[in-house]
C-alpha positions as CSV (number, residue, x, y, z in Angstrom):
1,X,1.1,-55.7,-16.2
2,X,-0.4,-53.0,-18.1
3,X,2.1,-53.0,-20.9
4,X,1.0,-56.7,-21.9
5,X,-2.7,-55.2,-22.6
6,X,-1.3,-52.4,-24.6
7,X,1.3,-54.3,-26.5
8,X,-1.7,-56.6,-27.5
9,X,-3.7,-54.1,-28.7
10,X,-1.3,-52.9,-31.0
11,X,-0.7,-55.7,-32.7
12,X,-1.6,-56.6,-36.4
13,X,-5.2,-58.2,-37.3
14,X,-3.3,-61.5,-39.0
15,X,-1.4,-62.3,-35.5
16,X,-3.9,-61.3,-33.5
17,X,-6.0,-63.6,-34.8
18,X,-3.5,-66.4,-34.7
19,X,-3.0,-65.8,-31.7
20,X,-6.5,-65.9,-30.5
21,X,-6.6,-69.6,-32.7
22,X,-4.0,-70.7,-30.6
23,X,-5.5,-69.8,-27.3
24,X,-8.6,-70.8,-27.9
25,X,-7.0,-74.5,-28.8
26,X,-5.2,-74.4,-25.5
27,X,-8.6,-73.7,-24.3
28,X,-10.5,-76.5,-26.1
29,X,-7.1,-79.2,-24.2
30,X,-7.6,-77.7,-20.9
31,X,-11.3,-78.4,-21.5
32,X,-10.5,-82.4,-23.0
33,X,-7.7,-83.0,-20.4
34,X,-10.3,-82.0,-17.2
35,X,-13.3,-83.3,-18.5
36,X,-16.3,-82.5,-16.5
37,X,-14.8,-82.3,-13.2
38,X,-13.4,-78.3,-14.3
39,X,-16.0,-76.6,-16.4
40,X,-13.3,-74.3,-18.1
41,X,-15.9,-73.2,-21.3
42,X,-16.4,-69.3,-20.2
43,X,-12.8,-69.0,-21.1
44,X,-13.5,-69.1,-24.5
45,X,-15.0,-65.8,-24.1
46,X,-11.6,-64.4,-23.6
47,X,-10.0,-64.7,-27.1
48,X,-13.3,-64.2,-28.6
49,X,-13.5,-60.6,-26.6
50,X,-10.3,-60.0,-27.9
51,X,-10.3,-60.5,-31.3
52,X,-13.7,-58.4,-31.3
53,X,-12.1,-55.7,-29.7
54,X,-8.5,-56.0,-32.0
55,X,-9.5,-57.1,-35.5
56,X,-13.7,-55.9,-35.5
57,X,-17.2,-57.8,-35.8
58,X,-16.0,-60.3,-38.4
59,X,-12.8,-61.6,-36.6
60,X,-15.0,-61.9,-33.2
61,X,-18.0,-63.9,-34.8
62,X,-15.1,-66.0,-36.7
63,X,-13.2,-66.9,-33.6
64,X,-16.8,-67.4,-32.4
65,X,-17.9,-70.4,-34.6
66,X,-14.2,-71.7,-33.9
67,X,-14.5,-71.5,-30.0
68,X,-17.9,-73.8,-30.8
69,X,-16.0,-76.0,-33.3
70,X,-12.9,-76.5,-30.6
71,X,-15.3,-77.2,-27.9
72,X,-17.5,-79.4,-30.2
73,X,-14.2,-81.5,-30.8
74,X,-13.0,-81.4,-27.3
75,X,-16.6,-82.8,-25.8
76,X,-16.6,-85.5,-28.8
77,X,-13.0,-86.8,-27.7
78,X,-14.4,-87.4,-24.4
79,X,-16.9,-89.3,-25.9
80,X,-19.8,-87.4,-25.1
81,X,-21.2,-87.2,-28.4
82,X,-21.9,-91.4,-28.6
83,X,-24.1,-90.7,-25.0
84,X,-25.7,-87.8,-25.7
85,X,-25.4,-86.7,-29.5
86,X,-28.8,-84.3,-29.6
87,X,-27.8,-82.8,-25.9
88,X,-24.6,-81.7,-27.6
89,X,-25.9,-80.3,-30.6
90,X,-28.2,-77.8,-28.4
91,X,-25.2,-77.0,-26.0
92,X,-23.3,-76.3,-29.4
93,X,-25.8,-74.1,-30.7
94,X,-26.4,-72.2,-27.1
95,X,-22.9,-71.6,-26.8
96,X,-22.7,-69.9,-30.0
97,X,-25.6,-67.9,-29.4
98,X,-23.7,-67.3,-26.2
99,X,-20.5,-66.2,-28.0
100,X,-22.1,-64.3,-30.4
101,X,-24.0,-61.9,-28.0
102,X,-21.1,-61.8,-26.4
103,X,-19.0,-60.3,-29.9
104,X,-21.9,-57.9,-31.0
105,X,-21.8,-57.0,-26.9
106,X,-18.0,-56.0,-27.3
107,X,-17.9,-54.4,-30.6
108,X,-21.2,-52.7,-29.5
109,X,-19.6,-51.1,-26.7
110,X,-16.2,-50.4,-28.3
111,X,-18.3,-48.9,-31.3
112,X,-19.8,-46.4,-28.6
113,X,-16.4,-46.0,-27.0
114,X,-14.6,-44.9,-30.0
115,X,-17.5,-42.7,-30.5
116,X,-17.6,-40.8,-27.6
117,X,-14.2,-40.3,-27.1
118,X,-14.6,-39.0,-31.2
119,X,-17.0,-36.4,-29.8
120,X,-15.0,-35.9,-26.8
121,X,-12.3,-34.8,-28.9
122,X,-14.2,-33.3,-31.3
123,X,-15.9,-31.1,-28.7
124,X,-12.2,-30.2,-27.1
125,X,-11.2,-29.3,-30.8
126,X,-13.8,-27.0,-31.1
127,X,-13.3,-25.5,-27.4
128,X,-10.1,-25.0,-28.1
129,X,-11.1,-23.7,-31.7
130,X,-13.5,-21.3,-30.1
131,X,-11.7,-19.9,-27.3
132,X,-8.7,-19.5,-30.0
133,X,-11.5,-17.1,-32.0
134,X,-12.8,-15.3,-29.1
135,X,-9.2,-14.9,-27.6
136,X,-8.4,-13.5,-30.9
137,X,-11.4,-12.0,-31.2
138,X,-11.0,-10.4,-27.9
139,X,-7.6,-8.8,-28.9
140,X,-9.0,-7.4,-32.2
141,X,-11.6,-5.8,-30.3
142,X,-9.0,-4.4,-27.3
143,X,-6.8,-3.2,-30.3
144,X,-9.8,-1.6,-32.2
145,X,-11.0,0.1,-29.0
146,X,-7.0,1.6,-28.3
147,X,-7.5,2.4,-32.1
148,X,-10.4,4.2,-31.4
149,X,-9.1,6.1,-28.2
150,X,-5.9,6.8,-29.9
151,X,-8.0,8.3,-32.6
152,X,-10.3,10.3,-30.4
153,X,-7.6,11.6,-28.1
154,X,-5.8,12.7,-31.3
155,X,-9.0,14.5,-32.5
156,X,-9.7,16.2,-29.3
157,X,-5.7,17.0,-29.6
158,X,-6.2,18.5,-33.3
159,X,-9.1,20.4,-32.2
160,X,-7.8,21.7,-29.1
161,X,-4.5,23.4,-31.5
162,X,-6.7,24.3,-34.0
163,X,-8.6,26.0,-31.1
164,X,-5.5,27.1,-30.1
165,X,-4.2,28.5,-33.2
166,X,-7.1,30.2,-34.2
167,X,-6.6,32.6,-30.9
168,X,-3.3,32.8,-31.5
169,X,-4.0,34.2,-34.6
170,X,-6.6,36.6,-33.5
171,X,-4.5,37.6,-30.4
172,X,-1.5,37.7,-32.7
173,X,-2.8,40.3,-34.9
174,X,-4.3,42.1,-31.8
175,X,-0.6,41.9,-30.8
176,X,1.2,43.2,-33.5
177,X,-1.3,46.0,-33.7
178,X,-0.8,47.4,-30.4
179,X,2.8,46.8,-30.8
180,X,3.0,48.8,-33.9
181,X,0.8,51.4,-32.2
182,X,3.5,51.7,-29.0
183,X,6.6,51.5,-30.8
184,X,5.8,54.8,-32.1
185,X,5.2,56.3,-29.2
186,X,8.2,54.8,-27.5
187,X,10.6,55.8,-29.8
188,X,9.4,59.6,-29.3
189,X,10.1,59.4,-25.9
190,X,13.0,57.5,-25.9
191,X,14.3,60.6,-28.1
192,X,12.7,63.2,-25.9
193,X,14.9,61.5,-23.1
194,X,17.9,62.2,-25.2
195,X,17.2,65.6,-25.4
196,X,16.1,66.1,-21.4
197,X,19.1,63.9,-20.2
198,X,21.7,66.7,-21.9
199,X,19.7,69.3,-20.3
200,X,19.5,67.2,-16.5
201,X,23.5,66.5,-16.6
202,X,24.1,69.0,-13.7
203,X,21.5,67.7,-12.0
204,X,22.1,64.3,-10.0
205,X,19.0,63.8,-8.5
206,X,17.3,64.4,-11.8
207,X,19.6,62.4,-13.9
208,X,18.4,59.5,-11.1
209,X,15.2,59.5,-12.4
210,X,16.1,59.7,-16.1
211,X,18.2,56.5,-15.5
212,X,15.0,54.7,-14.4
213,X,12.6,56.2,-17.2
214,X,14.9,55.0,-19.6
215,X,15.2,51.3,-18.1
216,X,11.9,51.3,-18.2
217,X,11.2,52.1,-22.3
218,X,13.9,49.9,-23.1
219,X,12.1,47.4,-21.0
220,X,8.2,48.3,-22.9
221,X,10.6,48.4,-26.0
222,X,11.7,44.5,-25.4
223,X,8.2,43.6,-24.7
224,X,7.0,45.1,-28.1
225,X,9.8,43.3,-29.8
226,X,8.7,40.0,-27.9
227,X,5.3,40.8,-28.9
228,X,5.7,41.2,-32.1
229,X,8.1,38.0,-32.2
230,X,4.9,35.8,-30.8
231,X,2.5,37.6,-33.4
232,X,4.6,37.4,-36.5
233,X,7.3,34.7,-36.0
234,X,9.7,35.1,-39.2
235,X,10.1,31.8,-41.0
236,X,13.0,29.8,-40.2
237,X,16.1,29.0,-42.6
238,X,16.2,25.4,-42.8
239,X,19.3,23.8,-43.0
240,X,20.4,20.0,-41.8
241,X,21.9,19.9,-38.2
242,X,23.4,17.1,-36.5
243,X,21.0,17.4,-33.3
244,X,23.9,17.1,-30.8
245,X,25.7,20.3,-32.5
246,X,22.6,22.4,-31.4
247,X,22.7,21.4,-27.0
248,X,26.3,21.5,-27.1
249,X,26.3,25.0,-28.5
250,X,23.5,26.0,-25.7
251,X,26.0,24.2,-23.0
252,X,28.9,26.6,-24.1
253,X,26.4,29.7,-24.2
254,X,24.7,29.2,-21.3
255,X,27.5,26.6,-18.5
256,X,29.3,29.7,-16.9
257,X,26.2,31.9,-15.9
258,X,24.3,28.7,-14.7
259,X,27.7,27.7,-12.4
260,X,27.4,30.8,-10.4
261,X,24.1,30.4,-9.4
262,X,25.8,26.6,-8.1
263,X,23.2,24.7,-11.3
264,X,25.2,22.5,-13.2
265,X,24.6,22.0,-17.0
266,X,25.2,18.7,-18.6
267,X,24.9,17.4,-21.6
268,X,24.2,13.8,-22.6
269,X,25.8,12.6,-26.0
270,X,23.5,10.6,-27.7
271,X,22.4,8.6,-30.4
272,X,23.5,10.5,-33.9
273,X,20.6,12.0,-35.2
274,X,19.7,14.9,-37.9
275,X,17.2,17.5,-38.0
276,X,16.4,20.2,-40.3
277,X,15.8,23.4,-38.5
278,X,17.5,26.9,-38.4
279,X,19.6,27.0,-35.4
280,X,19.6,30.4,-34.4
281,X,15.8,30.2,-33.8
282,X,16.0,27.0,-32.2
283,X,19.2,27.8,-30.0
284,X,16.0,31.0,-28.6
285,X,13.8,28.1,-28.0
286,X,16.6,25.7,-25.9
287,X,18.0,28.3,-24.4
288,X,14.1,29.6,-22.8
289,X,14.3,26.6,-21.5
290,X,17.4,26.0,-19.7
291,X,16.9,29.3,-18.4
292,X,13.4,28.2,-17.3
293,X,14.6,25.1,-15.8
294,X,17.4,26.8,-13.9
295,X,14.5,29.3,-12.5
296,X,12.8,26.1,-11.2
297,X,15.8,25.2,-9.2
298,X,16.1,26.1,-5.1
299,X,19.8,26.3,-4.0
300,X,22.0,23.4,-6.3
301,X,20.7,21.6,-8.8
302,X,20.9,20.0,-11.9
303,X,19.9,20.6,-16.0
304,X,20.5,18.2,-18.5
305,X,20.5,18.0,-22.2
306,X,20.2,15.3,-24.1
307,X,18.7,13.8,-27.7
308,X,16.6,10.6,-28.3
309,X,14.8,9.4,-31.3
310,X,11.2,8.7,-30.9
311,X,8.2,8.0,-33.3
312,X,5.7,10.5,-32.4
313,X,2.4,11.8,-34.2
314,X,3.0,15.1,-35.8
315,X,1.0,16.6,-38.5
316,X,-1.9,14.0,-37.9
317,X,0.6,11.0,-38.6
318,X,3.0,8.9,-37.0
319,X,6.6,10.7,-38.0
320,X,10.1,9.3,-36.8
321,X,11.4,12.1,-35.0
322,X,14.0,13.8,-32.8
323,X,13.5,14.5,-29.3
324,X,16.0,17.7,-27.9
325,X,15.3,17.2,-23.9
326,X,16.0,19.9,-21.6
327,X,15.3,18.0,-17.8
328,X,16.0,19.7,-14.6
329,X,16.0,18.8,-10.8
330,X,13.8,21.2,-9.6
331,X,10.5,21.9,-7.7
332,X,8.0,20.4,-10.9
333,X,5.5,22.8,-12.2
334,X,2.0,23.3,-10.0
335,X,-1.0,22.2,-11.4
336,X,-3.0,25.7,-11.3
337,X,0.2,27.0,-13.5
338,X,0.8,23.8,-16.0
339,X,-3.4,24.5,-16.8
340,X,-2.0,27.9,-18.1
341,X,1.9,26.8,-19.1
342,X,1.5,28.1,-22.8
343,X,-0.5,31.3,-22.4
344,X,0.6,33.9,-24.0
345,X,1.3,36.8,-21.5
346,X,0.9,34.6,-18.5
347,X,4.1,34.3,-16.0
348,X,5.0,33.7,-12.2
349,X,8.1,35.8,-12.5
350,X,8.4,39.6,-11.1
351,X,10.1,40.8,-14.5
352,X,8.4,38.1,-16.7
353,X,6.8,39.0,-20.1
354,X,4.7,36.0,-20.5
355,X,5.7,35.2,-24.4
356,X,9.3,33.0,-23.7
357,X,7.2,29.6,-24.0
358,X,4.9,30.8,-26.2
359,X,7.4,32.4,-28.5
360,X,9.0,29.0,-28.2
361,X,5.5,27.1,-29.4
362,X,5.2,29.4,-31.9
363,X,9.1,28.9,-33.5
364,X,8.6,24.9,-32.9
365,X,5.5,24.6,-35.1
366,X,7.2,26.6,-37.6
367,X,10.0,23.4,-37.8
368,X,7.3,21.4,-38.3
369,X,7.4,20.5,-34.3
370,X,6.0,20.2,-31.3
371,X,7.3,20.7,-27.4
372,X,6.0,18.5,-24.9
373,X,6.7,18.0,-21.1
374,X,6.6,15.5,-18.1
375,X,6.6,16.8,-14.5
376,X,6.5,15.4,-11.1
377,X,6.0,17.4,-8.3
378,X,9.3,17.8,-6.3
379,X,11.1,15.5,-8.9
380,X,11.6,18.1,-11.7
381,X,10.5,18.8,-15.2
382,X,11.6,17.6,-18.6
383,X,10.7,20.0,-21.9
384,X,10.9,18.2,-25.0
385,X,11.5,20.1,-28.2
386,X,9.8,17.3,-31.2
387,X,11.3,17.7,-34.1
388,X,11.0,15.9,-38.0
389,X,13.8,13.3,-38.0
390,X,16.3,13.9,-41.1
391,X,17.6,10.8,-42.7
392,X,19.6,11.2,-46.2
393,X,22.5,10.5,-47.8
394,X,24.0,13.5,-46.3
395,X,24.2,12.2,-42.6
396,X,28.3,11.1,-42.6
397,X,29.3,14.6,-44.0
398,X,27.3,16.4,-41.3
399,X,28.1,14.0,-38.3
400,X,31.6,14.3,-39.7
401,X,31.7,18.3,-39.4
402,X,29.5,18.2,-35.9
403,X,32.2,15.7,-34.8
404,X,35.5,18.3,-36.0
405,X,33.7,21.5,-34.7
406,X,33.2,19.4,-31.1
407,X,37.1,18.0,-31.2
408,X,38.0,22.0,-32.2
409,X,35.8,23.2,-29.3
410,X,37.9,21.0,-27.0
411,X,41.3,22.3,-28.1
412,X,40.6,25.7,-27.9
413,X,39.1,24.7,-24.5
């Protein structure tokens, strides 16, 4: 039953107002054929309602002064108008009135209808509208903030290594002055040892002692050399390296002495990636760290090596760039130590000198680098050496070479 309302209504103005005609004229022969004895004249209302509502105004008053001219005609066939003729005139003229209320009632209404559900839908447009804005508005604000606090946090980062650097360069020079200053006297001792040790060969007991003075110069002697290392850090020779070629030669240095202590080195191949760096000074800074990850292992354990891209900020910008991961298994680094991780001179081991990590800082920055580090407590650590990413029309040769020197590595092995 609702279709036949809704099918009506979207008919064409022409037939809808034929159609109205017609149903008013079956109307006006309902109302000849019963007479008086079924008073069937409201009906008319219907196709006038209709029409008002389907074709407008005009169509309703139309079928309005039709309705009056059908019933006019129906009531005259009956042969009221020779009884009556004034009486039907005034019933002809209330009915009209009648009808046309009854059209400017309709289109009234509809008018307001249409209306309303215009601002309805002009008011859900511009809810919609306006919670589109603020929504957008919302996440340019969210993205401006985490601009912000990116910016800020890489501010307080710049100044906290400019900080940094500064003492390392006043503790640097402090450094390599002292250094200078005990190398000298060092190396006079270490020759008046010579001289005492020929003199003590008959002499065990004494010879005992010489053994230990010299272990210890040549132990102040490495300490210098580290010293000076940290404070004067020679500038590396840059060359392009495929990044795998640098952990798998730390993996054949360094396997056999981890395997006796029962720590297990493995190396992760990974995506082929270039860097340009000076490998001897870098294969110092990987190898501190394996050896530092080994030293954080209790009984059997695990250290792993492996390469990632990343895009990280380095030198104030955001760089594509090579991560070389050294990860372990081991005990995670305690919070009173990690506040004090990069000190220079500042270790928890017996025979430590304190420079390894920041000797390693120190030959990082000079690559244009930095090292960073996650650790959980109990779950292990993982140093990250942050390196420039090399991309050039170079890459195949290299790759190629890393990929022979790995395949001749095997069949010697």
């Amino acid at each position: 039953m609702t279709r036949l309302p809704a099918g009506l209504s979207r008919l064409s103005k022409p037939w809808a107002m034929f159609l109205a005609l017609i149903l008013a004229v079956l109307i006006g022969v309902m109302d000849y054929a019963s007479g008086y004895d079924l008073q069937v004249t409201a009906f008319y209302l219907v196709p006038i309602c209709w029409t008002s509502w389907v074709v407008g105004r005009k169509g309703g008053l139309f079928l309005a002064a039709a309705c009056t001219a059908i019933w006019g005609v129906a009531d005259w066939l009956t042969g009221q108008l020779n009884l009556f003729p004034m009486i039907l005139v005034w019933n002809a003229l209330m009915l009209l009135t009648i009808f046309v209320v009854a059209v400017y009632s309709v289109t009234a209404f509809l008018k307001a209808y249409r209306s309303l559900a215009e601002a309805q839908a002009l008011l859900r447009n511009s809810n919609e509208r306006l919670e589109e804005t603020v929504q957008r508005r919302t996440a340019a604000l969210q993205a401006e903030i985490a601009e912000r606090q990116r910016l800020e946090q890489a501010k307080l980062q710049a100044e906290r290594q400019l900080e940094r650097r500064e003492k390392l360069a006043v503790l640097g020079t402090l450094t390599a002055g002292m250094a200078h200053e005990i190398r000298n006297p060092l190396t006079s001792l270490k020759a008046r040892l010579y001289t005492l040790e020929k003199r003590l060969q008959d002499m065990p007991a004494a010879r005992k002692d010489t053994d230990i003075i010299n272990a210890e110069i040549s132990r102040l002697e490495r300490i210098v050399q580290n010293a000076l290392s940290f404070a004067r850090p020679a500038d590396p020779k840059l060359e392009t390296i495929a990044a795998d070629t640098l952990l798998r030669e730390v993996q054949g240095l360094m396997s056999a002495s981890l395997e006796s202590r029962e720590v297990q080195l493995v190396f992760e191949s990974g995506p082929e990636l270039l860097v340009r760096a000076d490998s001897g000074r870098l294969n110092q800074v990987l190898i501190n760290l394996v050896r530092n990850a080994a030293d954080a292992i209790d009984g059997a354990g695990t250290v792993t090596l492996r390469t990632r891209a990343a895009r990280v900020p380095l030198g104030g910008r955001e760089t594509d760039a090579v991560v070389l991961e050294v990860s372990d298994t081991g005990k995670g680094i305690p919070p009173e130590v990690e506040k004090r991780l990069f000190d220079p001179f500042f270790t928890t081991k017996e025979t430590g000198t304190g420079l390894g990590l920041a000797i390693a800082v120190r030959i990082v920055e000079k690559h244009g680098g930095i090292i960073q580090y996650q650790t959980r407590s109990g779950h292990g650590t993982t140093f990250g050496v942050v390196l420039p990413r090399e991309i050039n029309e170079t890459a195949s040769s290299v790759f190629s070479k890393a990929n022979s020197q790995a395949a001749g590595g095997q069949n010697n092995r």
